[in-house]
Residue frames as qw, qx, qy, qz and C-alpha x, y, z in Angstrom:
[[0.857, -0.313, 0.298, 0.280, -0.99, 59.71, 24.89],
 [0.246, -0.646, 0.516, 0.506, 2.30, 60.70, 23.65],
 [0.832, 0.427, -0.042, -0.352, 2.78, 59.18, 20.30],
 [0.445, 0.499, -0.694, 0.266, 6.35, 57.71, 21.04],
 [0.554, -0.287, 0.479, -0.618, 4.69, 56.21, 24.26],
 [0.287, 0.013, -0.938, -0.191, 4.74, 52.27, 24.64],
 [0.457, -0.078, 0.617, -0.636, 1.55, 51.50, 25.92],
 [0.305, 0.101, 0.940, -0.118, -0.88, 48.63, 25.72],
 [0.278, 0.172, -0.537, -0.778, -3.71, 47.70, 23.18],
 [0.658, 0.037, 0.686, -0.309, -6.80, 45.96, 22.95],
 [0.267, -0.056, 0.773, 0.574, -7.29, 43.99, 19.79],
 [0.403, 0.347, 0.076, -0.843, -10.01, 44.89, 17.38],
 [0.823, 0.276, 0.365, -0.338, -12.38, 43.05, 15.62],
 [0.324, -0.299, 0.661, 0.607, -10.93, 41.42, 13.02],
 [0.505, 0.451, -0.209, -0.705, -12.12, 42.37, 9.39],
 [0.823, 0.300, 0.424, -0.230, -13.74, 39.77, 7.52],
 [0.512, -0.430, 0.587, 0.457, -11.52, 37.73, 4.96],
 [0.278, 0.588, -0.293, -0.700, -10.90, 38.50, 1.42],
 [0.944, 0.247, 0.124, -0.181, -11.94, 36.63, -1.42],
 [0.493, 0.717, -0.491, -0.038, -9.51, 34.82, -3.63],
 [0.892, 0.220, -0.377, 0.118, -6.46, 32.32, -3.14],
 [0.731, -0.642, 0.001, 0.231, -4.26, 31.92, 0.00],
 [0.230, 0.906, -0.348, 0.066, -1.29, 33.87, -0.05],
 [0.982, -0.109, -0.027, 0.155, 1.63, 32.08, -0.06],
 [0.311, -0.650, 0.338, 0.605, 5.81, 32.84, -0.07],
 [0.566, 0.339, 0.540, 0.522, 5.01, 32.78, -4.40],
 [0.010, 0.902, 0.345, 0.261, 3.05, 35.78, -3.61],
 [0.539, -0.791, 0.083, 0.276, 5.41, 37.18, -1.01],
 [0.524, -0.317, 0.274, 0.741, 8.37, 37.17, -3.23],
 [0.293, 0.512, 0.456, 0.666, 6.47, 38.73, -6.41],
 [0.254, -0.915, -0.308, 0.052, 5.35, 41.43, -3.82],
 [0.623, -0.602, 0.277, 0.415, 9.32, 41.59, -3.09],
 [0.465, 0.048, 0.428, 0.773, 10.47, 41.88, -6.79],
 [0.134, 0.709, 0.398, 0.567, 8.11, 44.46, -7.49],
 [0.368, -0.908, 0.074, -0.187, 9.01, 46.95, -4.32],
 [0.855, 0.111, -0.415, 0.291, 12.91, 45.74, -4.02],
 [0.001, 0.386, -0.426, 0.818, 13.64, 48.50, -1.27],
 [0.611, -0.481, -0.628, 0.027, 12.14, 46.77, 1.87],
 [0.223, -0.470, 0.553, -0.651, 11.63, 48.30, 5.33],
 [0.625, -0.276, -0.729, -0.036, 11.02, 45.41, 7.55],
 [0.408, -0.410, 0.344, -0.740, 9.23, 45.45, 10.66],
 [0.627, -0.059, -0.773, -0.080, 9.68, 42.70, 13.30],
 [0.439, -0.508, 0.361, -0.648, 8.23, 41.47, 16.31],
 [0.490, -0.325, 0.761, -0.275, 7.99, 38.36, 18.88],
 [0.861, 0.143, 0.247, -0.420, 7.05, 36.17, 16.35],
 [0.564, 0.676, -0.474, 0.022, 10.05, 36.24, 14.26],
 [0.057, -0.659, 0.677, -0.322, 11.25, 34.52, 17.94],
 [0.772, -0.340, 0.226, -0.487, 9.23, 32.54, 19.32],
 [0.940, 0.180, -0.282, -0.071, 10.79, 29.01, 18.09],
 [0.509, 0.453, -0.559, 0.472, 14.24, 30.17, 19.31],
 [0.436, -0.304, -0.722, 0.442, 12.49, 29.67, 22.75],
 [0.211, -0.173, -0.504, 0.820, 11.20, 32.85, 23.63],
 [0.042, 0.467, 0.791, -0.392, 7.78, 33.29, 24.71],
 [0.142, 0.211, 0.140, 0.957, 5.41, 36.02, 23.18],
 [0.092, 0.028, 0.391, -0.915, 2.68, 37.86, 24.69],
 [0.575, 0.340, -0.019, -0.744, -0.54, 37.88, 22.56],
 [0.480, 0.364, 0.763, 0.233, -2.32, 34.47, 20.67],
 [0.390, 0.306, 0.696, 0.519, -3.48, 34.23, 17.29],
 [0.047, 0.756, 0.447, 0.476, -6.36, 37.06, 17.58],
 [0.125, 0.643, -0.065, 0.753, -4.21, 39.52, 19.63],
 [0.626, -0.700, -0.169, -0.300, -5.22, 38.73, 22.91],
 [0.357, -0.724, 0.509, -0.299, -3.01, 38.33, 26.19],
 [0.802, -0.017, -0.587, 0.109, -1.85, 35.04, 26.79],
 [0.623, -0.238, -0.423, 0.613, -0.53, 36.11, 30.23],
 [0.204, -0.854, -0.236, 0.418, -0.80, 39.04, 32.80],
 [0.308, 0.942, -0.019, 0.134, 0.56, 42.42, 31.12],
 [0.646, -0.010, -0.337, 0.684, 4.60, 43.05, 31.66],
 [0.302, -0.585, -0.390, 0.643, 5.76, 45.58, 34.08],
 [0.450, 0.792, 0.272, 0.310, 5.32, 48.96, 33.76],
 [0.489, 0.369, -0.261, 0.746, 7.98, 51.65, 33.63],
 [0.024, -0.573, 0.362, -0.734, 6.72, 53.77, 36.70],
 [0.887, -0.440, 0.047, -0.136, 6.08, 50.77, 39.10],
 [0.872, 0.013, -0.139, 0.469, 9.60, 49.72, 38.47],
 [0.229, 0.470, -0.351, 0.777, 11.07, 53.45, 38.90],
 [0.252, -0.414, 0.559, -0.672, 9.50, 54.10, 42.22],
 [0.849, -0.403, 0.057, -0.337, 7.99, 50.88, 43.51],
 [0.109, -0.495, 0.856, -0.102, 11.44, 48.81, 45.47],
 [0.759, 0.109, 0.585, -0.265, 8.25, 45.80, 45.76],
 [0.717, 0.654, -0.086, -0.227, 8.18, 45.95, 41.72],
 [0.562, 0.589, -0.554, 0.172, 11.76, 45.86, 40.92],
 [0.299, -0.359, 0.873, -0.138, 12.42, 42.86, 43.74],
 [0.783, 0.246, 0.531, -0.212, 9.69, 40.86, 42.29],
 [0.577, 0.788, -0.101, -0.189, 11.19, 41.84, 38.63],
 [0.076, 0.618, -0.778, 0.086, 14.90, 40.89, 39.37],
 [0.510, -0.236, 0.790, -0.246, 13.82, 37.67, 40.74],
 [0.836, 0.205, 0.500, -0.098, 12.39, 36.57, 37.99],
 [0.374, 0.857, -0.327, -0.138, 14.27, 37.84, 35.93],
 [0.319, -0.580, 0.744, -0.094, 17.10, 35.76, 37.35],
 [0.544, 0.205, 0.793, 0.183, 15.46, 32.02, 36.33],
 [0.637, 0.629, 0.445, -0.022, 13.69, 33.85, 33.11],
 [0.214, 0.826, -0.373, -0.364, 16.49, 35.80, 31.18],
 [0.496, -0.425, 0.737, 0.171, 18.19, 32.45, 30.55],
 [0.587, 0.657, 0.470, 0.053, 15.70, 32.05, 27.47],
 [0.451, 0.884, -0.125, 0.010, 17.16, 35.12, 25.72],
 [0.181, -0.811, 0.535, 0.153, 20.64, 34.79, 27.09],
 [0.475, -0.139, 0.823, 0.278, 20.92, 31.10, 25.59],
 [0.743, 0.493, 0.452, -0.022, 18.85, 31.67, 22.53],
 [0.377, -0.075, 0.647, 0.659, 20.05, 31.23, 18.96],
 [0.324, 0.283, -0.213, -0.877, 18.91, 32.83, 15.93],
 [0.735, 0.248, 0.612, -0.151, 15.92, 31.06, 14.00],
 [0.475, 0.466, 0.705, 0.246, 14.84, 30.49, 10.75],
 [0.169, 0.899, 0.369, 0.163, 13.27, 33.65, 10.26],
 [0.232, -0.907, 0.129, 0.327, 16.27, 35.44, 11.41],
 [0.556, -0.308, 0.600, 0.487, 18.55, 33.95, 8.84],
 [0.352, 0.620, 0.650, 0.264, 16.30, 34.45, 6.04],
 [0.139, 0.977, 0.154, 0.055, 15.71, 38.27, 6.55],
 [0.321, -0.798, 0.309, 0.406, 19.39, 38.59, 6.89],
 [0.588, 0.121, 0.652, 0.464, 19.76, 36.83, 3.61],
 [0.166, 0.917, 0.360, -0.031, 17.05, 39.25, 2.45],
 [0.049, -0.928, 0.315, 0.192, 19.50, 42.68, 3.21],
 [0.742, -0.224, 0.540, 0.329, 22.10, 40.33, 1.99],
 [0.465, 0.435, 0.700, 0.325, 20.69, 39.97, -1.43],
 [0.210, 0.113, 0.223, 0.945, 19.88, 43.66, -1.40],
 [0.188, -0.446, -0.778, -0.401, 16.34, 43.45, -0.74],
 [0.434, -0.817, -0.377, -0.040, 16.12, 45.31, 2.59],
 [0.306, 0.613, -0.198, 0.701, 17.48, 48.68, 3.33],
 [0.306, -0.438, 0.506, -0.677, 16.72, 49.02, 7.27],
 [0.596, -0.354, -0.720, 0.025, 14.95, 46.15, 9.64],
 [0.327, -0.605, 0.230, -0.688, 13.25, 47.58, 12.44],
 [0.599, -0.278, -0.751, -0.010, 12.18, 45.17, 15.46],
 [0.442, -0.628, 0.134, -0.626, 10.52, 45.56, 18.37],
 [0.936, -0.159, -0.213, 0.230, 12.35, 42.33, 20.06],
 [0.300, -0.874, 0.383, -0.003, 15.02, 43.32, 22.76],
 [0.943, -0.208, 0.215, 0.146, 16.80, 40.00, 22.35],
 [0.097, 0.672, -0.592, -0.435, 19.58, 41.43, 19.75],
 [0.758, -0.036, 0.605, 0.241, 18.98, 37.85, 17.87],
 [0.506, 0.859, 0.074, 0.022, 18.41, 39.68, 14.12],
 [0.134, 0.885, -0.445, -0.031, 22.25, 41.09, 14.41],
 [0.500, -0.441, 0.744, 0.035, 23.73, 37.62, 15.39],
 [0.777, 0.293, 0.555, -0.050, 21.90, 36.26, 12.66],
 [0.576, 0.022, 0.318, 0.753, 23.96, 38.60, 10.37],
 [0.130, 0.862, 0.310, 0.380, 21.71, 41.99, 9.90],
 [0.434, -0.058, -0.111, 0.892, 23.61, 44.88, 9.86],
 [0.009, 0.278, 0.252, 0.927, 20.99, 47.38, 9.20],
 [0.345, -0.496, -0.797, 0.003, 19.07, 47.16, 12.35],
 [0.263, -0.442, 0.131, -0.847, 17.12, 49.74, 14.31],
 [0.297, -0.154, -0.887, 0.318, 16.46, 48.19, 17.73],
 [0.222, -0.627, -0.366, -0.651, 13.38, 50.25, 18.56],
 [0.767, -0.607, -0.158, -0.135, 12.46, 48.92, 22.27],
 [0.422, -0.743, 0.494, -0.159, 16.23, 48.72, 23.42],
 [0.641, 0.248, -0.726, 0.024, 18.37, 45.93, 23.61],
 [0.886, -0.391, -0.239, -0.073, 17.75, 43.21, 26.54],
 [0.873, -0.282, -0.245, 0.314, 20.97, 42.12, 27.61],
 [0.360, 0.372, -0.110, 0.848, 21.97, 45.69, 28.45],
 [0.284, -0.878, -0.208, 0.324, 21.21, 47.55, 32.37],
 [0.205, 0.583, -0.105, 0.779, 21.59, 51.34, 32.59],
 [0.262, -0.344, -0.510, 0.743, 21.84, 53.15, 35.77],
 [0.131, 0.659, 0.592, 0.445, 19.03, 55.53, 35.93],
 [0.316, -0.878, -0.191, 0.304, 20.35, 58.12, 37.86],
 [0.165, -0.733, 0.436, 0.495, 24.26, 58.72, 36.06],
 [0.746, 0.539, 0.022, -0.390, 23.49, 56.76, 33.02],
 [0.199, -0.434, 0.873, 0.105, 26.73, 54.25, 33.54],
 [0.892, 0.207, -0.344, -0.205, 25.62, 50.74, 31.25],
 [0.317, -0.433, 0.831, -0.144, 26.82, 47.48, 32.12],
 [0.418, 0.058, -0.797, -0.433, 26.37, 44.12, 30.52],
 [0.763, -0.440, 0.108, -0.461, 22.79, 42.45, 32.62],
 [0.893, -0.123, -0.431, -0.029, 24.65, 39.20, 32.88],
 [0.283, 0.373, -0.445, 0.763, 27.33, 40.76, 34.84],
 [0.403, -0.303, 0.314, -0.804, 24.87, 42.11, 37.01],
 [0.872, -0.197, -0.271, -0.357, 22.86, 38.82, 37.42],
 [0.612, 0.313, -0.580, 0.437, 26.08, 37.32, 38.12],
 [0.122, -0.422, 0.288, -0.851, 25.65, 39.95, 41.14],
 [0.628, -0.264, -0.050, -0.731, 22.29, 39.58, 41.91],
 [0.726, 0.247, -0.630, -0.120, 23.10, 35.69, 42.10],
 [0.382, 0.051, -0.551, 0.740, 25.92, 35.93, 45.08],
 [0.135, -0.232, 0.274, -0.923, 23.40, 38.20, 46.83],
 [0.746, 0.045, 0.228, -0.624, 20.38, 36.01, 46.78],
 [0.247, 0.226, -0.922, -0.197, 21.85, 32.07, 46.29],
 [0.524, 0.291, 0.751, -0.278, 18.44, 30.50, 47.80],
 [0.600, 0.477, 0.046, -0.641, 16.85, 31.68, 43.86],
 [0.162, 0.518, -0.774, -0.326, 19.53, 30.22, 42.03],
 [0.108, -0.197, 0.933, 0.280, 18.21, 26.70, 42.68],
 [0.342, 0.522, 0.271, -0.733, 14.38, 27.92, 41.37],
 [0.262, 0.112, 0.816, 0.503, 12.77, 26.33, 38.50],
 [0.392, 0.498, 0.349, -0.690, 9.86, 27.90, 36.46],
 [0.568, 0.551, 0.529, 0.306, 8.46, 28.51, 33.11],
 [0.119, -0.250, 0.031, 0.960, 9.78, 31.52, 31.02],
 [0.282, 0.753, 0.552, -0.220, 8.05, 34.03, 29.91],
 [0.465, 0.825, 0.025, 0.322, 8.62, 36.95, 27.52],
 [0.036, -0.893, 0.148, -0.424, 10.90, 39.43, 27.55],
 [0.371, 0.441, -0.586, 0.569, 13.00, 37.55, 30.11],
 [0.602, -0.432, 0.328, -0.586, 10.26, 36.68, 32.78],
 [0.294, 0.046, -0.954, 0.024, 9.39, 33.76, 34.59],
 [0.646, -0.457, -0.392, -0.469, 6.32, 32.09, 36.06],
 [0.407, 0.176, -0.707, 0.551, 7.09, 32.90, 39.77],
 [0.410, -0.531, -0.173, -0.721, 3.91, 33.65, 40.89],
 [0.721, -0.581, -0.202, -0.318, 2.69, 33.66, 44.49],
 [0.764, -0.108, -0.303, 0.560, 6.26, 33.34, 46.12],
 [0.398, -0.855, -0.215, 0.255, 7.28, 35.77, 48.91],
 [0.500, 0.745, 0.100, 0.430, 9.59, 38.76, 47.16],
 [0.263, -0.939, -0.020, -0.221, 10.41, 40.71, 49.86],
 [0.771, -0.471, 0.338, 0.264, 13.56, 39.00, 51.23],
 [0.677, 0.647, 0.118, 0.332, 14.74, 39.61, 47.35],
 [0.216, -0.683, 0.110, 0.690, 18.47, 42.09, 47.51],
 [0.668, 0.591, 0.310, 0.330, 18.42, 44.32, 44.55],
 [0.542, -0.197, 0.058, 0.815, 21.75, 45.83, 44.01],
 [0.082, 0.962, 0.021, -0.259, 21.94, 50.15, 43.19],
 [0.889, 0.365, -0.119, 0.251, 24.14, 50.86, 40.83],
 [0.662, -0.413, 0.019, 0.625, 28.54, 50.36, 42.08],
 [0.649, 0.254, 0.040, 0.716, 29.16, 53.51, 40.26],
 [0.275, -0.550, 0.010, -0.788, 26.90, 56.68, 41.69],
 [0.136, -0.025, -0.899, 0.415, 25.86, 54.14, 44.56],
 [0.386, 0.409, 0.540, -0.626, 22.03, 54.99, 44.41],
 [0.366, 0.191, -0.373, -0.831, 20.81, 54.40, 41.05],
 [0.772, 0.036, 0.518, -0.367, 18.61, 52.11, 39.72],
 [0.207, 0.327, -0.727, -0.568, 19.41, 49.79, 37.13],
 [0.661, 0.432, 0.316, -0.527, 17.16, 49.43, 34.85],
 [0.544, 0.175, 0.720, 0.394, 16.96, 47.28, 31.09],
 [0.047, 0.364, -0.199, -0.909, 18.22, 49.47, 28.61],
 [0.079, 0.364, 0.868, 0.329, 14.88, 48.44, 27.08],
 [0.124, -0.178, -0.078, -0.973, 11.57, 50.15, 26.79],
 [0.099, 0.443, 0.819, -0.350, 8.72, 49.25, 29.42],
 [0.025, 0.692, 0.518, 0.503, 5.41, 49.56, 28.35],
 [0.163, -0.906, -0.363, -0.144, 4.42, 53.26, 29.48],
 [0.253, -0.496, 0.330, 0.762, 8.03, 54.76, 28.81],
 [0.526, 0.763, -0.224, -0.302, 8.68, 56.77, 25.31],
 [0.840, 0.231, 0.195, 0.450, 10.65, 54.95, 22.59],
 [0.349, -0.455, 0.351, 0.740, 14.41, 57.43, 22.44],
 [0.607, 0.682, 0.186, -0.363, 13.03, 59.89, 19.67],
 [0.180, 0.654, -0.584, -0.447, 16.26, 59.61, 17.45],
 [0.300, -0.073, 0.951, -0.022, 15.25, 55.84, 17.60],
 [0.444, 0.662, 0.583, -0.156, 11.82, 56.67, 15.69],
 [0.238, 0.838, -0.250, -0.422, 13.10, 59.15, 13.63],
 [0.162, 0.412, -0.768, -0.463, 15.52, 56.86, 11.66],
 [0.359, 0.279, 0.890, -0.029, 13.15, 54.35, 11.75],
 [0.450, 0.812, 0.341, -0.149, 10.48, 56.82, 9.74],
 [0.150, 0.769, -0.496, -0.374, 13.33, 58.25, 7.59],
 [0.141, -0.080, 0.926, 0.342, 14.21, 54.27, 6.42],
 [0.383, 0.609, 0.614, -0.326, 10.13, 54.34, 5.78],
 [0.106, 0.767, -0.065, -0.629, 10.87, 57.02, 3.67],
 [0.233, 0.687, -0.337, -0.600, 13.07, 55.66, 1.95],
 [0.408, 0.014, 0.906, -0.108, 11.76, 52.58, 1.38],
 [0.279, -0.066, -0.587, -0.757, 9.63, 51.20, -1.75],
 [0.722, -0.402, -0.117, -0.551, 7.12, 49.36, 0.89],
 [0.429, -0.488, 0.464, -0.602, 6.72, 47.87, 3.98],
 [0.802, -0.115, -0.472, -0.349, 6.76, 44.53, 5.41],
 [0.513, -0.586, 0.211, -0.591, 5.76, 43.06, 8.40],
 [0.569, 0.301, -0.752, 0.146, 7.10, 39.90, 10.24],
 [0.463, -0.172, -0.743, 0.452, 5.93, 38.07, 13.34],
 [0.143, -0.023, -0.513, 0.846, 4.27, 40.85, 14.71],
 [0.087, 0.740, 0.663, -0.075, 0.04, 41.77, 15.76],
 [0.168, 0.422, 0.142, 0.880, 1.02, 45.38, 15.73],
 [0.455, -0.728, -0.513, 0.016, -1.28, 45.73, 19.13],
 [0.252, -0.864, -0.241, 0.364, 1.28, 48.37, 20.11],
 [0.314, 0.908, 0.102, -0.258, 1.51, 51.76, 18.95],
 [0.330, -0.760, 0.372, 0.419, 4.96, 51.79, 18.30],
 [0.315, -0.110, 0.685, 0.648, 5.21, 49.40, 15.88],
 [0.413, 0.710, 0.567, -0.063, 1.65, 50.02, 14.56],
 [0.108, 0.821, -0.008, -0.561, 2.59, 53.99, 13.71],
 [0.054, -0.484, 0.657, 0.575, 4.82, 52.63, 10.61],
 [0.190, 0.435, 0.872, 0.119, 1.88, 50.72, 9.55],
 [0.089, 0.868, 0.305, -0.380, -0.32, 53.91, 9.64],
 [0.194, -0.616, 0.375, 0.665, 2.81, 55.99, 8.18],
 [0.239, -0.115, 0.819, 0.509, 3.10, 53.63, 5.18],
 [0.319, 0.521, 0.782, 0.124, -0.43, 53.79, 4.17],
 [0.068, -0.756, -0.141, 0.636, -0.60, 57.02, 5.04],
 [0.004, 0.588, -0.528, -0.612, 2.22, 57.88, 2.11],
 [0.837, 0.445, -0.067, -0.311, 0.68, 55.18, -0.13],
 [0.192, 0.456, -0.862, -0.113, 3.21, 52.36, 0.22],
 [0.850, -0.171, -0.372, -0.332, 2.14, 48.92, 0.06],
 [0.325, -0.586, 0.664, -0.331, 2.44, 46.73, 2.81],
 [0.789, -0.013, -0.612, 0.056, 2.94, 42.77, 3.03],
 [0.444, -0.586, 0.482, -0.476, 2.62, 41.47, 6.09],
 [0.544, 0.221, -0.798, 0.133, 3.86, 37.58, 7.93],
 [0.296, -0.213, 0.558, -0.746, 2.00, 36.73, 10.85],
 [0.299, -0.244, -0.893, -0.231, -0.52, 34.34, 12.24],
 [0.281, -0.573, -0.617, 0.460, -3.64, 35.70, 13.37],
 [0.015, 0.901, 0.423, 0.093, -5.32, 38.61, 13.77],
 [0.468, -0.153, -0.113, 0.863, -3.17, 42.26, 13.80],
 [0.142, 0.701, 0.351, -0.604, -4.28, 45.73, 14.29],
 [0.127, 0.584, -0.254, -0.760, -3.42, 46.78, 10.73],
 [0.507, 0.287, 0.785, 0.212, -5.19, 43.82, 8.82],
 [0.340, 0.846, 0.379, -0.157, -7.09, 46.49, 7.40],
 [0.265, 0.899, -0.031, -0.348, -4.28, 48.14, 5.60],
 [0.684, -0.158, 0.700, 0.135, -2.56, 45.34, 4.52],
 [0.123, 0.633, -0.660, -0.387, -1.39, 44.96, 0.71],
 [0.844, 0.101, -0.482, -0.211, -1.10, 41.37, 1.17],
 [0.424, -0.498, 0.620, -0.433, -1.09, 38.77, 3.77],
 [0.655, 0.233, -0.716, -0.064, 0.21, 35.70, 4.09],
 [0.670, -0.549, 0.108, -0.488, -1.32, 34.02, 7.23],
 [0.936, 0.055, -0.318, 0.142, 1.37, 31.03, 8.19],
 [0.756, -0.545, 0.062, 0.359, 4.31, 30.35, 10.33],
 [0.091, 0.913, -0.354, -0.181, 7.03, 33.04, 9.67],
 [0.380, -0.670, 0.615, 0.167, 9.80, 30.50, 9.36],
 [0.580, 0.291, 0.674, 0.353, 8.67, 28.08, 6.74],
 [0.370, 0.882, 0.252, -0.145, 7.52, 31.45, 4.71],
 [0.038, -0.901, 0.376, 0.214, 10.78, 33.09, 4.73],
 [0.352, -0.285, 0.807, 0.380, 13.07, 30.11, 4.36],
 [0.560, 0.431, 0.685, 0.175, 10.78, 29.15, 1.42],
 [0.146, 0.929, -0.011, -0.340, 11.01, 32.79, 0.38],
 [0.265, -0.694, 0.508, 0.436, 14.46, 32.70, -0.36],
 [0.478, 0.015, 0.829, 0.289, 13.93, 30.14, -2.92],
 [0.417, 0.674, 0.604, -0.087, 11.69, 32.16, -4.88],
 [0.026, -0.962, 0.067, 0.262, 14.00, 35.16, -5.22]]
């Protein structure tokens, strides 16, 4: 497999806990004045409060069927009507959420000086409303469709708008969301679904300018991400298991080069094992309590 290639993970045993005293955000910030060049590295946990849904419980597992993948949605028309439809009642989670906790905090962080880049593997763009300026959106941004034939963008709500007027029986559809902009629409008949091509080439597909699992992450999009690694004094993790590669590799990278890593997360992640220090609690009381230590 490619090594810029989103694909899926199972979780791995977790490693058997260390001795000593519970880390805590006292430890987390003395980790933080000794390494004051931060690369952060976030994922669906840093969200979840602000309503939106993440994939994987505490020890890495699924909580919920896998999301789509990129070549059922480029050539299956069944895929991407069942995908637009829910999409329709489940984007309304990202399109109304607000930053949390944990996003205000790590933008205080780069504020304060403390963090030279912030990766994330969250499409939602909430990190930049929350005031980070030094972001590297890894997976894409959410609330952005690209034609995938003449590469025209367009804002998605625009296009929902669309999608809306073309198919007003969904509109009065209620579900649970799910990640990433789904919804729990399961066992309803798809097929009667119109999904629009795009109005400038008149045959593309639009597609979220996002990365589906089993597309490549846009290499210039890894590259500055490992170049802020570089130049980074060490690594720390936020909200995320690391179950896929993408964000794992900068885990790997960092040990690789001998930087230390701190990591925020509840629950089991693939890189427990190269972990620095870990602080096993709810990302948003850590951080906002962080700030108070610094």
């Amino acid at each position: 497999m490619p090594n810029d290639t989103l694909a899926l993970s199972r979780p791995a045993a977790p490693p058997s806990p260390s001795a000593g005293g519970t880390p805590d955000a006292t430890t987390l910030a003395a980790f933080i004045a000794a390494h004051p060049r931060l690369l952060v590295l976030t994922g669906a946990g840093v969200s979840t409060t602000c309503g939106i849904p993440d994939y994987r419980d505490a020890s890495g597992a699924w909580k919920r069927s896998p999301p789509v993948q990129h070549q059922a949605f480029m050539t299956s028309p069944a895929t991407r009507q069942r995908y637009w439809a829910r999409s329709l009642i489940g984007f309304k989670a990202i399109e109304h959420a607000r930053p949390g906790p944990a996003h205000r905090a790590l933008a205080a962080l780069e504020a304060r000086g403390h963090v030279t880049a912030l990766v994330t593997q969250n499409v939602d763009g909430l990190h930049q409303r929350a005031g980070s300026r030094r972001v590297i959106d890894l997976h894409g941004r959410a609330e952005i469709v690209r034609c995938m034939s003449c590469g025209a963008t367009r804002m998605r709500y625009a296009l929902h708008e669309e999608l809306a007027a073309c198919n007003p029986q969904w509109q009065s559809l209620d579900a649970a969301v799910g990640p990433d902009g789904d919804a729990d629409l399961d066992g309803l008949d798809f097929s009667t679904f119109r999904v629009l091509d795009c109005s400038r080439c008149g045959e593309g597909i639009w597609k979220p300018d996002v990365v589906f699992f089993g597309d490549s992450v846009p290499r210039d999009r890894v590259d500055a991400a490992f170049d802020a690694l570089d130049a980074a004094d060490a690594l720390l993790v936020v909200g995320s298991s690391l179950m896929v590669y993408s964000g794992f590799r900068f885990a790997r990278q960092a040990a690789r080069a001998g930087k230390p890593i701190a990591c925020v997360n509840r629950g089991h992640t693939r890189a427990d094992d190269l972990y620095t220090l870990k602080v096993d609690a709810p990302v948003d009381d850590i951080l906002a309590e962080l700030l108070a230590h610094l």
